[in-house]
N, C-alpha and C positions, 0 to 999 in steps of 0.2 A: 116635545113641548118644553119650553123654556119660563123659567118665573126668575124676574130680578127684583134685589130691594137692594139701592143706594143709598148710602150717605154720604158723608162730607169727604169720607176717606178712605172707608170700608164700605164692600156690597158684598150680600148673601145672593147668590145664586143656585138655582135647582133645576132639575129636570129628571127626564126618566133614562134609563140608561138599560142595556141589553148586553152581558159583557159573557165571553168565551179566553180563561184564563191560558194563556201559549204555556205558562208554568206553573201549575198549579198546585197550593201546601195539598197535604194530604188529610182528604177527606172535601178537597174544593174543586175537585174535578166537575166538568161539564158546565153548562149554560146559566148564569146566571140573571135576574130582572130586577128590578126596582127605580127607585131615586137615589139620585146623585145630589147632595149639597155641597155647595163650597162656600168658604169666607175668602173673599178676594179682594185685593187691591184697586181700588177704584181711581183712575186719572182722569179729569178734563182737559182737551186737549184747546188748542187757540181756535179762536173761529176761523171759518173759513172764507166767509163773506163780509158783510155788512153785519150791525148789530143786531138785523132780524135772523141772521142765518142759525141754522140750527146747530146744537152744542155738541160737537164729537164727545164720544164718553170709550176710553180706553177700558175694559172691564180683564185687568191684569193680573198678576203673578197671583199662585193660592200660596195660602196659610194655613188656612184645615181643610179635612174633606172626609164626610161622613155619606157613608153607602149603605142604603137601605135594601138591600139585596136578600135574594132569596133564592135558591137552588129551582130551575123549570119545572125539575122533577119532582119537586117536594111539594107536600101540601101548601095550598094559601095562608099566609099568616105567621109562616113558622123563622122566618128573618132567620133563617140559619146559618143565612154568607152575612149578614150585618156587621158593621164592622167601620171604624174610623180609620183614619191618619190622623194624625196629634203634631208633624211639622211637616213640610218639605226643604227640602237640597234645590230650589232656584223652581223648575215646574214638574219635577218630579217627586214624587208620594214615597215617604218612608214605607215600611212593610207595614201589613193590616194588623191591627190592635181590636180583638174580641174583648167587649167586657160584657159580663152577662147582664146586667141593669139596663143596655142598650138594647140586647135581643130582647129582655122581658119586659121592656116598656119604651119600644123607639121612641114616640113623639115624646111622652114625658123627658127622657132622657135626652133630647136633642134640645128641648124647650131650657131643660137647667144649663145647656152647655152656652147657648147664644143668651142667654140673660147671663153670663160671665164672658162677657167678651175680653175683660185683663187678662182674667183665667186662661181663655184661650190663646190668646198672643201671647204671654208666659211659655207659656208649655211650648208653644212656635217658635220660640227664642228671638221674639221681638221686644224690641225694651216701648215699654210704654209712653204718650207723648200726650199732651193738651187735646190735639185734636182729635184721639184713637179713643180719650178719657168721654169727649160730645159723643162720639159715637156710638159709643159703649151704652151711653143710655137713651139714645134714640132707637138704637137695636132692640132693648129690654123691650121699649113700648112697642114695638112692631110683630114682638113674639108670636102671639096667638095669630097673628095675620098670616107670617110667616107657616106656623104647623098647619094652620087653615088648607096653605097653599098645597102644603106636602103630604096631606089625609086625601086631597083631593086627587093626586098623579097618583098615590098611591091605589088608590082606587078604579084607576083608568087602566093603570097596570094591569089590576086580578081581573079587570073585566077581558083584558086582550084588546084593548084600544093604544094603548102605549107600550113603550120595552117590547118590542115587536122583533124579532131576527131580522138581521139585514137579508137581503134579497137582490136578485142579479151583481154580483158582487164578485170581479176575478181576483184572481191573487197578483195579475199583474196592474191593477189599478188602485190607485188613491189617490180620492179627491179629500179636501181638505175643506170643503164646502160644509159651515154647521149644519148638524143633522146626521151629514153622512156618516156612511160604514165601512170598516177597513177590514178588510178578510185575507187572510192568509189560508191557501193548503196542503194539508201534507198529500204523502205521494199516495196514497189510499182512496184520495176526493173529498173526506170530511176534513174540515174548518178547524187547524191549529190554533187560531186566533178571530176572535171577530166583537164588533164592538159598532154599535148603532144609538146615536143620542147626541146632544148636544155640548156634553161635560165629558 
């Protein structure tokens, strides 16, 4: 499941995510679940038709990306793999940043970070602009709508309706169809790699 919120410049995006680390820190071994957030670059692109046609929306390059993740193995609740990204290198994620105010209170913690959207483009090494500054406080008003969204996958998760393991899945296949799953395996049969959700 997928939830978008747009603005003029920037859009948060979420969903749930089902992740098997190919190279894991230690103590991050095994299967991961949760939600996926990201702050991403939002473009409208020209129309394509007449003035009724509908308005292509690019939803591009990320800025932050916060993973509310949780070990399969581990009890419900315990955000153990939780953990942000604070910039990327064009679409790829720096290394994961633990801080424990995030594992002992995700939504609180997520709620202070998106009511600082400068804060957050800062730390992304993006210089701040008029139209990032609207944004910034269309975002603040959206917050609780926002954690609303992500209490709610969170939820669908613990139940086993979402962050679900991919399924029929070879290692010589990948689609690139939102949604799908990319499975890698080693020479044993179990899944070096796999990863199911829309982020």
């Amino acid at each position: 499941m997928l939830y978008a919120f747009g603005f003029e410049r920037i859009g948060v995006v979420l969903g749930d995510l089902y992740f098997v680390d190919p190279n894991p820190g230690r103590g991050q071994e095994g299967p991961e679940r949760g939600v996926r957030l990201e702050v991403r670059v939002l473009d409208r692109g020209q129309l394509k038709g007449s003035i009724y046609s509908a308005q292509p929306i690019d939803v591009g390059q990320p800025i932050w990306r916060v993973d509310l993740l949780e070990s399969v193995e581990g009890p419900p609740g315990s955000f153990d793999r939780t953990h942000h990204h604070p910039a990327f290198r064009g679409w790829e994620p720096g290394h994961r940043v633990f801080v424990k105010e995030l594992s002992a209170n995700p939504l609180g913690w997520l709620g202070e970070q998106l009511a600082d959207l400068e804060g957050v483009l800062e730390r992304a090494g993006l210089p701040p602009d008029e139209a990032m500054a609207v944004d910034a406080a269309s975002l603040r008003a959206c917050v609780p709508e926002i954690l609303e969204a992500t209490d709610k996958l969170l939820g669908k998760v613990r139940a086993g309706e979402l962050a679900t393991p991919p399924s029929n899945v070879h290692s010589d296949v990948h689609s690139d169809a939102p949604g799908d799953a990319h499975s890698d395996e080693r020479s044993d049969g179990r899944p070096a790699f796999a990863r199911a959700g829309w982020l």
